[in-house]
C-alpha positions as YAML, in Angstrom:
chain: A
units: angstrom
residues:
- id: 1
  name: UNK
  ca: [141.56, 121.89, -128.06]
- id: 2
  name: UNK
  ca: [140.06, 120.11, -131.18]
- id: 3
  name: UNK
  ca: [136.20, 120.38, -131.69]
- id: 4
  name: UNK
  ca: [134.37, 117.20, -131.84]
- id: 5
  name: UNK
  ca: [137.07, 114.85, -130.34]
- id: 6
  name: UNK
  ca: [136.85, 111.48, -131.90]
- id: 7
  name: UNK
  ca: [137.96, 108.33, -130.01]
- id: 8
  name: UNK
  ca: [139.06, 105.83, -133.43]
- id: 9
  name: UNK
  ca: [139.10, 102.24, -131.67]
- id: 10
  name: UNK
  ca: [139.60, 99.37, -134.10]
- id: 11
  name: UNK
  ca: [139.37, 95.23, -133.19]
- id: 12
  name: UNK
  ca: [142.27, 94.00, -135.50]
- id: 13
  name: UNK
  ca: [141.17, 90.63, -135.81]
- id: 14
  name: UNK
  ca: [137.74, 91.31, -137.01]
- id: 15
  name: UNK
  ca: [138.91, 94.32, -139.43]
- id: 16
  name: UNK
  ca: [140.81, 94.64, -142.55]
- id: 17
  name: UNK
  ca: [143.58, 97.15, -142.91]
- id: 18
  name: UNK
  ca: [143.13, 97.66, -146.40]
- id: 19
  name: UNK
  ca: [140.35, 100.42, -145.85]
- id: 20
  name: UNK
  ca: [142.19, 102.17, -143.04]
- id: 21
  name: UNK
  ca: [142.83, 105.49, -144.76]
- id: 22
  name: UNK
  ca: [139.02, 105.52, -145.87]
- id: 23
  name: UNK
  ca: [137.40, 104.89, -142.60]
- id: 24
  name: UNK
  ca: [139.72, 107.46, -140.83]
- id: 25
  name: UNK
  ca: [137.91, 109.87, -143.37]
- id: 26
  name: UNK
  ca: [134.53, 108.43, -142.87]
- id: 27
  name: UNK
  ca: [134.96, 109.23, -138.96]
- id: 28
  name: UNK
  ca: [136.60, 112.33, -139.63]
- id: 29
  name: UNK
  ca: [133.16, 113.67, -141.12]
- id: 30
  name: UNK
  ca: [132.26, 113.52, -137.43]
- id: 31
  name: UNK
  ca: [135.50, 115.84, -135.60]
- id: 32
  name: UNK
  ca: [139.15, 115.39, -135.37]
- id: 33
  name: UNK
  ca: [140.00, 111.80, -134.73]
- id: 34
  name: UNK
  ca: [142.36, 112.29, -131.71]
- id: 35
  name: UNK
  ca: [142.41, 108.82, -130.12]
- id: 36
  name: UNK
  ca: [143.86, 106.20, -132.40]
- id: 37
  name: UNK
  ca: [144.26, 102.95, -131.56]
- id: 38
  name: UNK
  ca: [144.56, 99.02, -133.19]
- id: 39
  name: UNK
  ca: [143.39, 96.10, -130.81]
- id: 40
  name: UNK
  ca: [144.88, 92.40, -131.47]
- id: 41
  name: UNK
  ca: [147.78, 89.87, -130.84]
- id: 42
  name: UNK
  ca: [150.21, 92.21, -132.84]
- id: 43
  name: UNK
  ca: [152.53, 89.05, -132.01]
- id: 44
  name: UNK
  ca: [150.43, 87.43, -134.71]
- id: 45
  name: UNK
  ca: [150.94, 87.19, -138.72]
- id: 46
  name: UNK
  ca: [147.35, 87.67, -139.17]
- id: 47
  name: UNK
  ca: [148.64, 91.78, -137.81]
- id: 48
  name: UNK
  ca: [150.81, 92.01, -140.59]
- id: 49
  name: UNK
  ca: [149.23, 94.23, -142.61]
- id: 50
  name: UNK
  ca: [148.08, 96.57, -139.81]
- id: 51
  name: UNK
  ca: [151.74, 96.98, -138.83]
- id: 52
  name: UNK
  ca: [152.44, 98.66, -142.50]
- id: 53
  name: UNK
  ca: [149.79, 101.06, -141.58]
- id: 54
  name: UNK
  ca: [150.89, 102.59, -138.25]
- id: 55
  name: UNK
  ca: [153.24, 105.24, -138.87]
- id: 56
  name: UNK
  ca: [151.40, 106.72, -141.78]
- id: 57
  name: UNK
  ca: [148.04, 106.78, -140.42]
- id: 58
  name: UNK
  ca: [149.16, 107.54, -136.63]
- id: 59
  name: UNK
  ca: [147.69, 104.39, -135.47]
- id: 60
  name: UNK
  ca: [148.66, 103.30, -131.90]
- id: 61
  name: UNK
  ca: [148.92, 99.32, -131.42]
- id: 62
  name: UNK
  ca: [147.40, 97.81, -128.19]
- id: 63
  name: UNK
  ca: [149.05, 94.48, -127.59]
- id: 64
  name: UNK
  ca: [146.20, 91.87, -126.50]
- id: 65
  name: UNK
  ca: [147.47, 88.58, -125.92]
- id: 66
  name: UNK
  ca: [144.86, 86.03, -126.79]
- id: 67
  name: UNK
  ca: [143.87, 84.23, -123.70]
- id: 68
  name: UNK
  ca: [142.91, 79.84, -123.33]
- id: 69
  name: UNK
  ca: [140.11, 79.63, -125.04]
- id: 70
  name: UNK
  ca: [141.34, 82.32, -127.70]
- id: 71
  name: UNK
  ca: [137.80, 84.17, -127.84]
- id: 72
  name: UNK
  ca: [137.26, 87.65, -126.88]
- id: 73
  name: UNK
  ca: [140.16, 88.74, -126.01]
- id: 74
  name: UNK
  ca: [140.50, 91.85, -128.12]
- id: 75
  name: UNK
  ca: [137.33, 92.36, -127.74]
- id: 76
  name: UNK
  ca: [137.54, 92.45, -123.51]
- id: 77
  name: UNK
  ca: [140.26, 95.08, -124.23]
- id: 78
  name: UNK
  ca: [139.00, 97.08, -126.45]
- id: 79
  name: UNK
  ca: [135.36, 97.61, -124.32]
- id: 80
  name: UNK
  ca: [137.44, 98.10, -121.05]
- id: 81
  name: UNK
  ca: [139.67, 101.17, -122.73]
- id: 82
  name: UNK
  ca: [136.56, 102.57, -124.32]
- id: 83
  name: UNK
  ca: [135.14, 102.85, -120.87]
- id: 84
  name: UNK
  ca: [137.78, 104.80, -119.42]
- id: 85
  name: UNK
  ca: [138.10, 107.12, -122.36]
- id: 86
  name: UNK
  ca: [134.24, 107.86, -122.14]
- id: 87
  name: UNK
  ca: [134.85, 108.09, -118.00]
- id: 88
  name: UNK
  ca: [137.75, 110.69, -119.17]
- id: 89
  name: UNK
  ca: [135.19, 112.94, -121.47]
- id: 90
  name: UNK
  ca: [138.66, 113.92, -123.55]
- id: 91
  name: UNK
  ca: [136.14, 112.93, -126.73]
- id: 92
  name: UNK
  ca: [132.73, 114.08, -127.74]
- id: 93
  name: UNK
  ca: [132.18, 110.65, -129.56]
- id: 94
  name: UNK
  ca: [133.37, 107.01, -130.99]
- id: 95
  name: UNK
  ca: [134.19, 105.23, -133.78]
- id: 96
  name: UNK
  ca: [133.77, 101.58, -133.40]
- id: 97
  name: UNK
  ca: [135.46, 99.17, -135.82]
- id: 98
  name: UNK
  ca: [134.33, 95.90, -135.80]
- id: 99
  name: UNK
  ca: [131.68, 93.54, -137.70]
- id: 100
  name: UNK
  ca: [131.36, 91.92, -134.00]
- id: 101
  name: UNK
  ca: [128.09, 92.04, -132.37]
- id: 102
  name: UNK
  ca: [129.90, 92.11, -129.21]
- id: 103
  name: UNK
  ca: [130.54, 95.76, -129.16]
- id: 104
  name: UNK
  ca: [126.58, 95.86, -128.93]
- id: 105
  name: UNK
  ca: [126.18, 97.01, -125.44]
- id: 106
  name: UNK
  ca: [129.60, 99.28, -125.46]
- id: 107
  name: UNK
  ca: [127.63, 101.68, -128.44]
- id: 108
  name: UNK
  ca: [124.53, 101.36, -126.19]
- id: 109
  name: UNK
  ca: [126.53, 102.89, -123.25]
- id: 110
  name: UNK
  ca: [128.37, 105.43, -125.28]
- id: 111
  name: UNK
  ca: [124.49, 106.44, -126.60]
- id: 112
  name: UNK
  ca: [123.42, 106.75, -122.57]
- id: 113
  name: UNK
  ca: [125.78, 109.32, -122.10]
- id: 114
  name: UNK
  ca: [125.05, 111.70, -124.71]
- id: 115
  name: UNK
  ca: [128.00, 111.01, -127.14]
- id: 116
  name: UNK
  ca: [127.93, 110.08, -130.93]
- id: 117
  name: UNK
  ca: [128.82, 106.58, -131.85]
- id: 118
  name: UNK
  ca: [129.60, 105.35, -135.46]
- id: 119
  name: UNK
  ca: [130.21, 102.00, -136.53]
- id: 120
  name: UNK
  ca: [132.17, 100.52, -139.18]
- id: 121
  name: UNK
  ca: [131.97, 97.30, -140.06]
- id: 122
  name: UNK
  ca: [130.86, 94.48, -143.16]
- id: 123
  name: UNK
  ca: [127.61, 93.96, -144.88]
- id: 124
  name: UNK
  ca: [127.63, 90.83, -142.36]
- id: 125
  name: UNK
  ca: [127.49, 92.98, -138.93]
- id: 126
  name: UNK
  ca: [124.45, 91.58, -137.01]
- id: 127
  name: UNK
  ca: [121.49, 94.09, -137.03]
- id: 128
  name: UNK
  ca: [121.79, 94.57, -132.83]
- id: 129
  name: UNK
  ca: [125.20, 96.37, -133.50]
- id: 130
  name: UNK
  ca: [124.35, 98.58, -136.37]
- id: 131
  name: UNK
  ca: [121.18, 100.06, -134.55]
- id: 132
  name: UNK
  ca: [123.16, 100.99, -131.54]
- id: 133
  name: UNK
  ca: [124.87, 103.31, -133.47]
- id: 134
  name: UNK
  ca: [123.76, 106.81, -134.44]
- id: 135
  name: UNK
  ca: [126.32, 105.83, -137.68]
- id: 136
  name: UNK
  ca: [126.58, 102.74, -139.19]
- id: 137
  name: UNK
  ca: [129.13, 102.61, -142.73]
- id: 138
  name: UNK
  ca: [129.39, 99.70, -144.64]
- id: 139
  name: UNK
  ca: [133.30, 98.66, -145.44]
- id: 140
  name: UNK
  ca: [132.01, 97.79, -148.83]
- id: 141
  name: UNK
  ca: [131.12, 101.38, -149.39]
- id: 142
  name: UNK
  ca: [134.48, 102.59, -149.02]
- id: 143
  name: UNK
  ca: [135.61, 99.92, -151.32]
- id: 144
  name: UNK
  ca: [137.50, 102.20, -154.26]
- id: 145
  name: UNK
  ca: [135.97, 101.36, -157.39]
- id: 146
  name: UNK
  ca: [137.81, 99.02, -159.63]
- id: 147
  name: UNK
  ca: [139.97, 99.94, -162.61]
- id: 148
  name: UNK
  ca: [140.80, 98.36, -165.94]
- id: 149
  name: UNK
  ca: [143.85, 97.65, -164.68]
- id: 150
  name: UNK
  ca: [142.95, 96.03, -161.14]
- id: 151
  name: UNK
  ca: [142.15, 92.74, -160.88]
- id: 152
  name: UNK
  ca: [138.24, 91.88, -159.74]
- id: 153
  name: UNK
  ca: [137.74, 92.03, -155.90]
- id: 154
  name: UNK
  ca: [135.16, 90.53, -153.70]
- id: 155
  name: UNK
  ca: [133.32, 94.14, -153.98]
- id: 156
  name: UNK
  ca: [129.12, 94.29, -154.33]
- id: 157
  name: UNK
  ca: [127.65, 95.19, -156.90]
- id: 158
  name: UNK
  ca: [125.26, 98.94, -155.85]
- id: 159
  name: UNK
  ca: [121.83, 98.23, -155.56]
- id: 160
  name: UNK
  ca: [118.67, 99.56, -157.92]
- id: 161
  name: UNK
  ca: [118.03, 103.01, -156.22]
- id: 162
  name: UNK
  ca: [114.77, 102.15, -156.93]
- id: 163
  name: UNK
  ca: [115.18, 99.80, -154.24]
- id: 164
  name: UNK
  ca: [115.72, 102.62, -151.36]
- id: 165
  name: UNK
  ca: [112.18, 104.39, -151.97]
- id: 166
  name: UNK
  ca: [110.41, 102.54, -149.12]
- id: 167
  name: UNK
  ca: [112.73, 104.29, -146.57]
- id: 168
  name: UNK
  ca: [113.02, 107.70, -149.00]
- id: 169
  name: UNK
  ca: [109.25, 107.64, -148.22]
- id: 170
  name: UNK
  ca: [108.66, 106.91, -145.11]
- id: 171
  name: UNK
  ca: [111.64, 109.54, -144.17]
- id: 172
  name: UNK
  ca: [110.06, 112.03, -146.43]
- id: 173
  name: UNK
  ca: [106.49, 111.70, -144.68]
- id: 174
  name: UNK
  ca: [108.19, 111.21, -140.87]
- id: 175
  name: UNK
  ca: [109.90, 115.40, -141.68]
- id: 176
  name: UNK
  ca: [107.11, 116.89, -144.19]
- id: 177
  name: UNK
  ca: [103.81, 116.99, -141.65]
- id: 178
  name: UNK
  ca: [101.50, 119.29, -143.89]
- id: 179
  name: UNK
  ca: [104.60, 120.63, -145.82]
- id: 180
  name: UNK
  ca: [104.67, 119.54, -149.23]
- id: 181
  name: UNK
  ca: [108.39, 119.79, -149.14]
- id: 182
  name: UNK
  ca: [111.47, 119.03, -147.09]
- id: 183
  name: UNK
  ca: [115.33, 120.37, -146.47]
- id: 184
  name: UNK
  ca: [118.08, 117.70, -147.91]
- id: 185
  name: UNK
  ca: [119.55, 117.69, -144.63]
- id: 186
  name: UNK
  ca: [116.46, 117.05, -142.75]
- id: 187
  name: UNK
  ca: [116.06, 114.70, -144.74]
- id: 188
  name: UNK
  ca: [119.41, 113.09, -144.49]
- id: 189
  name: UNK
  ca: [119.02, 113.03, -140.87]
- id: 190
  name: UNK
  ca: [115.62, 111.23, -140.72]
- id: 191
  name: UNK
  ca: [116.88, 108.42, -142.93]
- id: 192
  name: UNK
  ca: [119.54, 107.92, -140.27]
- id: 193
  name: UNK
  ca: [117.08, 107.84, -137.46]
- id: 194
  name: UNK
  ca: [114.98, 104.81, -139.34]
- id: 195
  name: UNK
  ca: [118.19, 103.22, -140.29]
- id: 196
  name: UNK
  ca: [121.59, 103.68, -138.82]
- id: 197
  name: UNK
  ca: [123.77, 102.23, -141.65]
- id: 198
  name: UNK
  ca: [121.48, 103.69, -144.77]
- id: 199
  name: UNK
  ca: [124.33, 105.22, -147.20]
- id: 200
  name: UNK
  ca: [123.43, 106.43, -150.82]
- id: 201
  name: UNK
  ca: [126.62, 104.54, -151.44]
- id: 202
  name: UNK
  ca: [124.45, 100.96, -151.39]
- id: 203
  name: UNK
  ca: [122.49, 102.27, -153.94]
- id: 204
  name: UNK
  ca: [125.58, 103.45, -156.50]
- id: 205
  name: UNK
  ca: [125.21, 106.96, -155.63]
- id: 206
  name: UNK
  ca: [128.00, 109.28, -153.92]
- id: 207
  name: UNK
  ca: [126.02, 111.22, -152.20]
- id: 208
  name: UNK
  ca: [121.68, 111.47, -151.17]
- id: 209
  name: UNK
  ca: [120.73, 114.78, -153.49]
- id: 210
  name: UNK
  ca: [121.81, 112.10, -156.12]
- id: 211
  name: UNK
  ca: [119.89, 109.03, -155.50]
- id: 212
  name: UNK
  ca: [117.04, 111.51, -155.60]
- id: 213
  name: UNK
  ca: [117.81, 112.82, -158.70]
- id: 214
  name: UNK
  ca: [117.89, 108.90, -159.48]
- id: 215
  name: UNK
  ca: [113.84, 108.77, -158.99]
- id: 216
  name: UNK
  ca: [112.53, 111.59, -160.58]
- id: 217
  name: UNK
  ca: [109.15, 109.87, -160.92]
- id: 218
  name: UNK
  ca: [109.23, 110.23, -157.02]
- id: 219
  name: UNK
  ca: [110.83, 113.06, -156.19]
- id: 220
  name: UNK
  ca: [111.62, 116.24, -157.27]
- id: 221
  name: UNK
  ca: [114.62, 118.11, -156.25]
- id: 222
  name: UNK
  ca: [114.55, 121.77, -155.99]
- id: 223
  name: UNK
  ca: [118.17, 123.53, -156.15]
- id: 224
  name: UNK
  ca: [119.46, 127.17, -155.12]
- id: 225
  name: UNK
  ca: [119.50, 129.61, -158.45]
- id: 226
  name: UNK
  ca: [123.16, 130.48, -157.68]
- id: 227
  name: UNK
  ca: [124.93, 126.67, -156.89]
- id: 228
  name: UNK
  ca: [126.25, 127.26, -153.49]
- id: 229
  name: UNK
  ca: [124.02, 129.72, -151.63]
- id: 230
  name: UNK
  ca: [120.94, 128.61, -150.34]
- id: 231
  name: UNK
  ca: [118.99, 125.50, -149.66]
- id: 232
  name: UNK
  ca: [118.23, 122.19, -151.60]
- id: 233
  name: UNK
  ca: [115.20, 121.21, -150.85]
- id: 234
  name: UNK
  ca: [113.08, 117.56, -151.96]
- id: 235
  name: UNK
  ca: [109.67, 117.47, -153.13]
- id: 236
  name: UNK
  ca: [107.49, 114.19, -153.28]
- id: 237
  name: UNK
  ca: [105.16, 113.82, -156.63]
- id: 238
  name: UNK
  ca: [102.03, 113.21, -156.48]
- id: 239
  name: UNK
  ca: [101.51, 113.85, -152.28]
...
């Protein structure tokens, strides 16, 4: 049985299929994705692309025909599945794809019973959805970067990591208490707790130990004397 079972439940008509390969990684961070499954009208052109993307990426399509109004369909679907997977405890957590604020209340309910949630969606996802989730990634964070030799895409540009040191603080002070330092991790972890989608990524850095190093009038980072065994650890100047 795999640890971590991931549930990997994606609307098709509110996500692209470009990025598929990078947000099965993204949820893979969490435990094996075991549950795979593409929500739309796969009668549709606008499911096209998605269809290219099935075999390789062992994605199963859910046919959803669109009903009168054409509005919510997928969506209807998609919730009503994700309830009877989390009623079949066969996974130990979700990943929601979708830039739909209508999948608010399904990450709620997935939080009430104890399981991770993670969200994936575009810089455009309404607030209520990306707080529900323990996870939220921005698509334009998986973006690759561009090439010489690729044309310009619609991707944003990082932000100043200069910008992030309102939430680096108030994480920092929210795990210190009268320490004058903090674990990485810990630290990691707090930042998620404040907010859900925050991603060194926005800020043009891979990964957090290297926005820090991005501020070093800020913060000091403290590394292991043999790279690889022991802690990293985060100090704040001037506390």
């Amino acid at each position: 049985m795999a640890q971590n079972p991931i549930a990997f439940l994606v609307d098709g008509d509110n996500a692209s299929f470009e990025l598929v390969g990078e947000m099965l990684a993204e949820a893979s961070k969490y435990g094996a994705v075991v549950i795979r499954r593409v929500y739309g009208d796969w009668s549709s052109t606008r499911m096209t692309g998605w269809r290219k993307g099935l075999a390789e990426h062992a994605l199963v399509p859910i046919q959803q025909f669109p009903n009168i109004s054409r509005k919510n369909a997928t969506d209807s679907a998609m919730i009503i599945d994700a309830m009877d997977i989390l009623h079949s405890e066969v996974v130990k957590g979700f990943c929601i794809v979708s830039s739909d604020s209508d999948y608010t209340r399904l990450a709620t309910r997935v939080r009430e019973a104890g399981l991770l949630v993670m969200g994936i969606g575009e810089a455009k996802t309404p607030e209520a959805f990306r707080r529900s989730c323990h996870v939220f990634v921005l698509t334009e964070n998986l973006e690759p970067p561009e090439t010489p030799a690729s044309p310009a895409t619609h991707r944003q540009q990082p932000r100043n990591p200069r910008d992030a040191l309102q939430i680096l603080r108030r994480a920092f002070d929210n795990v210190a208490g009268d320490e004058d330092r903090v674990h990485l991790g810990a630290l990691a972890d707090a930042l998620r707790k404040l907010d859900s989608a925050f991603d060194p990524r926005t800020y043009g850095k891979s990964k957090l130990v290297d926005l820090m190093l991005a501020l070093p009038d800020t913060f000091a980072v403290e590394r292991p004397h043999k790279p690889g065994i022991g802690a990293v650890y985060v100090r704040r100047k001037g506390a």
